[in-house]
C-alpha positions as CSV (number, residue, x, y, z in Angstrom):
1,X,-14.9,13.1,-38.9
2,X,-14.6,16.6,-37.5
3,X,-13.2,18.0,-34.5
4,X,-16.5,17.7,-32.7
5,X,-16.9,13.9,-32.8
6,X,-13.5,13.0,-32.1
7,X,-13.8,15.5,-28.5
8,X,-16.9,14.1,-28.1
9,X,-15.5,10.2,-28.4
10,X,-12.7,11.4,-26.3
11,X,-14.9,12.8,-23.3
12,X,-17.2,9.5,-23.3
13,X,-14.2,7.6,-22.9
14,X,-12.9,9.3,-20.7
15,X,-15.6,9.4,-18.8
16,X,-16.2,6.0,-18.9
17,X,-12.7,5.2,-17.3
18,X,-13.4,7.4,-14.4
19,X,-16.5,5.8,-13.4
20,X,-14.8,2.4,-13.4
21,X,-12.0,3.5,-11.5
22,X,-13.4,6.1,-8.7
23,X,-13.2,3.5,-6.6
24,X,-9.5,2.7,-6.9
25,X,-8.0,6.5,-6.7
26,X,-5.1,5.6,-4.4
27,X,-4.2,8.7,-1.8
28,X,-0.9,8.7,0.0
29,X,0.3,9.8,3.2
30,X,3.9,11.2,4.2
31,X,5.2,9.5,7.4
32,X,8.4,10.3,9.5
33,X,10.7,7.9,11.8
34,X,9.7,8.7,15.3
35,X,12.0,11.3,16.6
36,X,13.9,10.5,19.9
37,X,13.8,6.4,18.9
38,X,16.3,4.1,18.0
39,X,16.0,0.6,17.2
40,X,18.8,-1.9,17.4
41,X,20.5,-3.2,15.1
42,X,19.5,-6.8,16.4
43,X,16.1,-6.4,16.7
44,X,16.2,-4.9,13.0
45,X,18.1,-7.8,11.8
46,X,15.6,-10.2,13.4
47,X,12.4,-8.7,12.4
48,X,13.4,-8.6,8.4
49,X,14.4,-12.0,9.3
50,X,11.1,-13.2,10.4
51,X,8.9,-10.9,8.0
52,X,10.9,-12.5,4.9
53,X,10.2,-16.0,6.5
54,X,6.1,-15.2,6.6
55,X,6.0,-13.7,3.1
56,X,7.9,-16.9,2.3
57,X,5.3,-18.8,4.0
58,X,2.2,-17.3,1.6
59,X,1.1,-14.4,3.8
60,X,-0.1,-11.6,1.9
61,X,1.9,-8.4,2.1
62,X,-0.6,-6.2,2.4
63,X,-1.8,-7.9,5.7
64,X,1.6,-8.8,6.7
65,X,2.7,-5.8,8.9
66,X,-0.8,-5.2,11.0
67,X,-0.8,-8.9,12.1
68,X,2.8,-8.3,13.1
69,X,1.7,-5.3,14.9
70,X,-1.5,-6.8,16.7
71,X,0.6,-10.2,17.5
72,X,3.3,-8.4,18.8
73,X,1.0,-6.3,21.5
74,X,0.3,-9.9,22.8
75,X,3.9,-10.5,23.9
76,X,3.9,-6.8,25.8
């Protein structure tokens, strides 16, 4: 085999793999603590507390923190 076929394998290949996977391309996102806010150490404590006990319980991680967040503007 020369040169030719084996870039040309390669490229099909390759191209192959990107067609399956365009779909999945992850992007990321920097994010910063709020500035000017403080948590306490209580609350902090409790909360990894309770979001151990729910991944304990079967919830998916994924999901976990924005039912957190929608249950918890109930209680404000």
């Amino acid at each position: 085999m020369n040169i030719n076929n084996h870039m040309n394998k390669f490229t099909s290949k390759t191209q192959k793999l990107y067609e399956e996977n365009v779909g999945s391309i992850k992007t990321t996102r920097r994010q910063f603590y709020p500035r000017n806010f403080e948590l306490s150490e209580e609350f902090l404590d409790a909360f990894k507390i309770e979001y151990k006990r729910l991944l304990e319980s079967g919830q998916r991680p994924k999901a976990l923190l924005e039912k957190i967040n929608k249950a918890l503007r109930f209680h404000v």
